[in-house]
Steps between C-alpha positions, in 0.01 A plus 500: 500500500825405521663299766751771575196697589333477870110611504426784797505306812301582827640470811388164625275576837532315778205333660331636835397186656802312559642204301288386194332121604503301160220300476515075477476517104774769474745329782437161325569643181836688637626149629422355140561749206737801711861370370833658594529579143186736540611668764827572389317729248258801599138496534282783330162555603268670217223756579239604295167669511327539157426897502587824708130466608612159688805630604380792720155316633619110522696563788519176669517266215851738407615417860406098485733532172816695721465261728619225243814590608481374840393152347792541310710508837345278689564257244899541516579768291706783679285858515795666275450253237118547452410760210190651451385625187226727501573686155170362351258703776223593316528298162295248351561117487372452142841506368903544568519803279569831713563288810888544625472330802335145286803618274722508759439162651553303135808679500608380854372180412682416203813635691451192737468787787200392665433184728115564557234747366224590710114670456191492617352320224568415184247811376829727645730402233287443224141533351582315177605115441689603231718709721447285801678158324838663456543634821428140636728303218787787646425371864570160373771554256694717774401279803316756653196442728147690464305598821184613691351475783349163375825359490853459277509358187774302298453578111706193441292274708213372255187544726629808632570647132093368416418698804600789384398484177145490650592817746594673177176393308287599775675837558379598129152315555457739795596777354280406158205465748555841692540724193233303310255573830598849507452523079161350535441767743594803321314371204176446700530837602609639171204313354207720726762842435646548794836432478690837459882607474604842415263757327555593194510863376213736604372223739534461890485213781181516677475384891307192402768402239346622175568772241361860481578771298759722602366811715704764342320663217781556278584131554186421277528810315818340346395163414193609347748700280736203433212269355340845279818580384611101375128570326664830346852432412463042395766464586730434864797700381260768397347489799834532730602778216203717641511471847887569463419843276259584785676443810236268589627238801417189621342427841668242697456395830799251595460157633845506740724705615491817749212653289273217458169584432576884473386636137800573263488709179763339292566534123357259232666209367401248227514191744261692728245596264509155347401333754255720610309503111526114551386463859083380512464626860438803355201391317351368815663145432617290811868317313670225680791284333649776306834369539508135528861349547672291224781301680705497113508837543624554871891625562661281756551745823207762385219377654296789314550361150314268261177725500306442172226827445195370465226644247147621718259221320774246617550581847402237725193719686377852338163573644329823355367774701670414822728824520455882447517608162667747274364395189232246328659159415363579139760752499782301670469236214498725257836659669628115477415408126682857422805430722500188281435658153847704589693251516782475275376146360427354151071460599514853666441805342764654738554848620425796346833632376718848415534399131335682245317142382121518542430108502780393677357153686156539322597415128493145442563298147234410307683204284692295837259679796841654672512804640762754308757639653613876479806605345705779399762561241728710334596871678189631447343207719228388248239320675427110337288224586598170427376103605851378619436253719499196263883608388619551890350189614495267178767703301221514199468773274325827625139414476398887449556846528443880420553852575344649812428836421217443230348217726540721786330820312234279405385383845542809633265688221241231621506564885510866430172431272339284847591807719315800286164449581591484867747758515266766684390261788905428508604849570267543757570136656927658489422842656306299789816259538761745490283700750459178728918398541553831565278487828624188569903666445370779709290271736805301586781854539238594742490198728875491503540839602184413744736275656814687520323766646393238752842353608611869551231592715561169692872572488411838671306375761790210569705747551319748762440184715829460610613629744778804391749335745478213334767598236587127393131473386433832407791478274383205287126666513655802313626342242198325428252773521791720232508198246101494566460901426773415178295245325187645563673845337608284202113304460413908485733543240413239299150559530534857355677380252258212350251737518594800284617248240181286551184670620279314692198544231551473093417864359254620276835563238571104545169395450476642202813403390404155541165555297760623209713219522170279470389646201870437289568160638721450190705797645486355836635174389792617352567757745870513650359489838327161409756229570518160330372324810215737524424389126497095601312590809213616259525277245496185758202626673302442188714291278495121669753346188578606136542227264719550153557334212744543211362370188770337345855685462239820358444821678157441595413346815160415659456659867232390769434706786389318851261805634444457888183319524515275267413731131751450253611721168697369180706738312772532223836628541748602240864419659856617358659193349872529444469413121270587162474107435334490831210743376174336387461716206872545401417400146254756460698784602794370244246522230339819591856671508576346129169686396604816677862442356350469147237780569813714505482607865809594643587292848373801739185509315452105493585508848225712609255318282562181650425700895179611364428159413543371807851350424773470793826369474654237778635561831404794660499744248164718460478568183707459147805736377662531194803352698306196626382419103837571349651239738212282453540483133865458531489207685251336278707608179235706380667894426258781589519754226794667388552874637407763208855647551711227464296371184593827326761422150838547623455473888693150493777414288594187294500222766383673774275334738278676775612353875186356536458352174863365487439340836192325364682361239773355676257381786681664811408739748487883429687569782757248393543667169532814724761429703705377170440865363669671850817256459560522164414175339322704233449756293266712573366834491157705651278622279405874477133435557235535807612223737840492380487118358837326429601377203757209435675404221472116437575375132473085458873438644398753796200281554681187538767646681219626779362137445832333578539736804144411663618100460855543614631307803681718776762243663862634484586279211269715267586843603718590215220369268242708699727817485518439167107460412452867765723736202219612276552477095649848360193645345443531151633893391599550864 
């Protein structure tokens, strides 16, 4: 605070009985530390009780602090001249921060405005030494004089300074001893589980001070659903995704505020439901120390900061079985190792995800022990694996990767194999399910048009109490009973609705249904109404981890699959690599076409030789094509055979090379070679065969001329030479 700035001042009371009669120490003490200097500047007398509690109940130790200001006066100082600041009513000592009035006073103090500062103790203007030591080196510095009713002090006067030094250091003892006594206390209590604040969700206060479970049956009814569905969906989002869809709301019955206590239906919220999966009292656990304080962490002027979160096994008491529960603490730690498993971190297998990746989290690298990440490329958003955490943290090459689909085909194929046998017992385990949240859907519609059917009948009868004179009242009742009679009209509404588009039982028609879809599960699987997180749902309920291994830069790779509890199954996988050199048996298939190639097989017929035995070219390509072994051979300078048509006497002239053939020779790109035939840069000419081939005329000068235009430098200086080089020779008898 500025000095410019004046704290709110109270209007100094006057005392009652008379003149104030100093005492010997205080009229010794005005004789021989009261200058003129001090009086010719104002005197401020600071108040201060440490919380509103204090402030409304401590009556007389607030008037023994007014009637500083009497002292103040009797000691010389005229009654217009004494300031009180009471700014800080209901504020802890502990520390300056948040305290105007403390603020204030430095201000005035470094102003030179103020001859003599006065509290009841030392305890009034500070809690803290560390707060306590510049306010005295101020006194000094300014030639001000601290006071109580002990006596005045002079900060420049050595023994005076050391005695208040110890007044400071005994302020924060005391207050170190109270809140350590009352600590001690709470934890003794807190230790047998009997210390209680505010109940949680689905919980009450009882009269003797413990917990019970809330009295309103839909109360339970809903947390019993918010634990089965976190079972159902894995997930928290999931889980607030579902009650969302079904208008399902929260019970809350606030802790302040005009409705405290009174049972609120309010919609769900992530930070609600979080703490409520996290929260052991609903196991039956008694938690105290939850959130411990961390003074690095606090905000100067929030007193409510620097909370740390505590995990349940490292709260400072959690006794089992001292509170109502809604679920077995097997369960709740199985809720807490899943809450963990979603986390997005490097040792958890995260969330399940919208992606189409089945092993997303669960894959892990069988060369480094990394988990591989998910990605997706190009615009048809392939799915790939790869082990990239060596080249993100380390910058090292990538240690691994392959394409998901085959990996993700194959693991699927082997869950779907698991399932068969118990696909019967499934179905009938799904129809029982659906069956079940429906009553539960229908179960909870019912209650909440149970209780809007309640408030309008109570409405009602609010209403014919009054007395019809009575219009201010019977006004207000009105309106209340008409918003009653709308909402119960809309609960009606709703109700209807849910159930004509979800019957209460599953049919005889759905049942079956579900038997069908039992007996395909293949179907079922790759059914449009089966999501991708359904999928990793399924798979992570019996798939703990999945373990690959590329051999080499080859497309096999060796797969291990981590069945829940504990069985585990090796298998092979055959992965699109990007190139033929990456293929295990690449020189076999060369050879094998050179026999088909000398057989006399055309390249369809080769190519469907080499599919029945068991061939397949890289990448992602099922099967060979004519087009896939012509443009193999080409690149490994090996010609396929020669089209019957063009090999016929007189198809191609003296010097006349076909496109492909020409382009082989000169070592360039077809399409190269193309794009010189649509500017120009040769003759050429298409054949009047099946295909339409070109042919271009290249004698030895034309060769060297198509040479010299492949090596050709294209800076400005040679563009009359290259202009020169692009004019193709006149052809012979042209």
């Amino acid at each position: 605070m500025s000095g410019t700035e004046s704290a709110p001042a109270r209007p100094m009371p006057t005392s009652s009985a008379g003149p104030v009669i100093l005492p010997a120490h205080l009229l010794a003490a005005r004789s021989a530390k009261v200058r003129d200097h001090h009086l010719d500047r104002k005197a401020i007398v600071y108040i201060r009780q440490s919380s509103p509690q204090q402030v409304a109940e401590h009556k007389e130790s607030t008037a023994r602090q007014y009637a500083l200001a009497d002292v103040a006066v009797a000691l010389g100082w005229p009654r217009d001249r004494v300031e009180i600041i009471d700014a800080d009513q209901g504020r802890t000592g502990q520390t300056v921060e948040g305290r105007r009035g403390i603020q204030y006073i430095l201000a005035e103090l470094g102003l030179d405005h103020v001859g003599i500062l006065l509290g009841q103790d030392a305890s009034r203007l500070a809690r803290s030494d560390p707060d306590w030591v510049p306010l005295v080196r101020s006194c000094g510095l300014f030639r001000a004089l601290p006071g109580d009713y002990d006596g005045l002090y002079d900060p420049t006067d050595f023994n005076d300074r050391l005695l208040l030094g110890l007044k400071g250091i005994m302020s924060e003892a005391e207050s170190h001893f109270l809140r350590a006594r009352m600590h001690e206390g709470r934890l003794n209590k807190a230790r047998r589980g009997e210390l209680f604040n505010h109940a949680s969700i689905g919980y009450v206060r009882e009269p003797g001070g413990g917990l019970a479970l809330d009295p309103d049956e839909q109360v339970q009814q809903v947390v019993r659903l918010v634990f089965d569905q976190f079972d159902r969906q894995g997930t928290l989002h999931g889980l607030l995704r579902y009650l969302v869809h079904h208008g399902i709301r929260l019970p809350i019955r606030p802790h302040a505020g005009p409705n405290r206590g009174k049972l609120e239906w309010r919609r769900p919220n992530r930070e609600t439901l979080q703490n409520l999966l996290h929260h052991p009292v609903y196991a039956g656990y008694y938690r105290h120390g939850h959130r411990a304080l961390d003074p690095r962490r606090q905000v100067p002027g929030r007193p409510g900061t620097g909370r740390t979160i505590n995990q349940p096994e490292d709260c400072a008491v959690l006794l089992e079985g001292r509170c109502p529960a809604y679920i077995t603490p097997e369960r709740f730690w199985a809720n807490q190792e899943r809450l963990a498993a979603n986390r997005a971190r490097s040792d958890a297998a995260g969330a399940v995800r919208q992606g189409p990746s089945l092993l997303g989290g669960i894959l892990r690298c069988g060369r480094c022990g990394r988990r591989m990440t998910v990605a997706y490329s190009g615009p048809a958003s392939r799915l790939r694996y790869q082990c990239s955490r060596a080249m993100v943290d380390y910058a090292e090459p990538v240690c691994q990767g392959l394409a998901g689909g085959a990996l993700d085909d194959l693991v699927a194929a082997q869950v779907l194999t698991a399932l068969e046998p118990a696909a019967l017992e499934l179905s009938l385990m799904a129809a029982d399910d659906l069956e079940r949240e429906r009553a539960r859907l229908h179960q909870d519609r019912r209650q909440g048009l149970e209780r809007a059917r309640y408030e309008a009948e109570r409405a009602s009868r609010q209403y014919d109490a009054v007395e019809p004179e009575n219009r201010l009242v019977a006004r207000e009742l009105e309106r209340r009973w008409e918003e009653a009679l709308k909402e119960r009209r809309r609960l009606e509404e709703d109700y209807a609705r849910f159930s004509r588009d979800q019957p209460r039982g599953v049919s005889a028609d759905e049942r079956e249904q579900v038997r069908a879809w039992a007996r395909d599960l293949p179907a079922l699987w790759r059914a449009a109404t089966t999501t991708a997180a359904d999928r990793q749902r399924i798979v992570r309920l019996l798939v703990q981890e999945v373990v690959v291994t590329v051999r080499g830069e080859s497309e096999w790779a060796d797969v291990t699959i981590h069945w829940a509890g504990g069985f585990r199954s090796d298998h092979e996988l055959v992965r699109p690599v990007q190139r033929y050199r990456q293929m295990a048996d690449f020189e076999g298939l060369l050879n094998r076409i050179d026999e088909l190639r000398a057989a006399g097989r055309t390249l369809a017929e080769a190519a469907e030789q080499l599919n029945r035995e068991g061939f397949h070219p890289p990448k992602r390509s099922a099967s060979f094509t004519s087009a896939i072994l012509a443009g193999l051979l080409a690149r490994r300078g090996r010609a396929g055979p020669r089209p019957r048509a063009v090999g016929e006497p007189g198809v191609l002239s003296e010097h006349e090379w076909l496109l492909t053939d020409l382009a082989r020779e000169l070592a360039m790109p077809q399409a190269t070679l193309h794009r010189w035939v649509r500017v120009g840069w040769v003759h050429a000419r298409k054949l009047p065969t099946r295909g339409g081939q070109w042919a271009i005329w290249a004698d030895a000068d034309e060769l060297d001329r198509m040479g010299r235009i492949r090596t050709c430098p294209r800076g400005w200086s040679d563009e009359r030479i290259f202009a020169q080089l692009t004019k193709p020779k006149a052809r012979d008898g042209g």
